[in-house]
Each structure stands twice: as structure tokens, then as C-alpha cells.
C-alpha positions as CSV (number, residue, x, y, z in Angstrom):
1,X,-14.7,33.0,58.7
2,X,-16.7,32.8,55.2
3,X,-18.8,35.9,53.6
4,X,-21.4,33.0,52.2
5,X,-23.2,36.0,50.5
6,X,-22.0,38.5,48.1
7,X,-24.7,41.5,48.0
8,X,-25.7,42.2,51.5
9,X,-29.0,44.5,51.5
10,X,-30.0,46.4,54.9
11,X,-32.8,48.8,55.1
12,X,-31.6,51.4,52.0
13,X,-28.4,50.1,51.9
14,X,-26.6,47.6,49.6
15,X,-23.0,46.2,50.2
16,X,-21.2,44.4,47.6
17,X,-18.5,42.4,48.1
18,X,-15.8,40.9,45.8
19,X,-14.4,37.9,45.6
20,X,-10.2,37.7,46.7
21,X,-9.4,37.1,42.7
22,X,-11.3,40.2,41.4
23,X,-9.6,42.1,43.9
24,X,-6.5,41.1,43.3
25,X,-7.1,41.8,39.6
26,X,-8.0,45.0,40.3
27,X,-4.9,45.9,42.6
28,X,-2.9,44.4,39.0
29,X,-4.5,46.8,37.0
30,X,-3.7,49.9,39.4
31,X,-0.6,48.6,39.7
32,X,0.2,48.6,36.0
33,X,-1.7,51.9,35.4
34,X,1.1,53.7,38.0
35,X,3.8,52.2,36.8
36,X,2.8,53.3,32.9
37,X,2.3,56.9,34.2
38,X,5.3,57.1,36.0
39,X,7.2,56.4,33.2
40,X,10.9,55.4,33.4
41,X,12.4,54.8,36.4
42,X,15.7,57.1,37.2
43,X,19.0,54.9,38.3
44,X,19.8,55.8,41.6
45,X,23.8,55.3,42.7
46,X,25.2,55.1,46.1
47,X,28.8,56.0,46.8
48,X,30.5,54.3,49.9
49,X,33.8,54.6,50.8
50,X,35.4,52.0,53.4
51,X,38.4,53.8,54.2
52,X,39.5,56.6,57.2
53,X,39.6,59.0,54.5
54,X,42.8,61.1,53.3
């Protein structure tokens, strides 16, 4: 299945859809904002010990 049209009007309402590329742009560009206000990332370290203990 195909949307064949982008601006759908009913009655009072308009519905305007994107395409799959301007959408994926846009989830790029959140994606980039996020990580920017994040800011650095902290290094995490795991500990794990193999033995029966003392």
C-alpha cells in the first residue's frame, strides 16, 4: 500500500504527509540535537569476578 497523495483535505481538516526521506531527516536532526545537549557521555565499568571468592 501507496499514499498517492500528499495533502489530504476533509471537510475543515487538512492532513499532510511526508515522504520516508524527510522523515528520516528529521529523526537525524533530533537525534543529533539530543546527543549535543547531552553532552559527554560518562564511561561506565563493570567489575566481574569468575572465582568462588576468598
Amino acid at each position: 500500500m501507496s499514499i498517492s497523495e500528499k495533502v489530504v483535505r476533509y471537510t475543515d481538516r487538512t492532513v499532510e504527509y511526508r515522504t520516508v526521506d524527510e522523515l528520516l531527516k528529521a529523526r537525524e536532526e533530533i537525534r543529533m540535537s539530543l546527543i549535543s545537549a547531552a553532552g559527554p557521555r560518562s564511561r561506565v565499568v563493570r567489575l566481574y569476578h569468575g572465582g568462588k571468592g576468598l
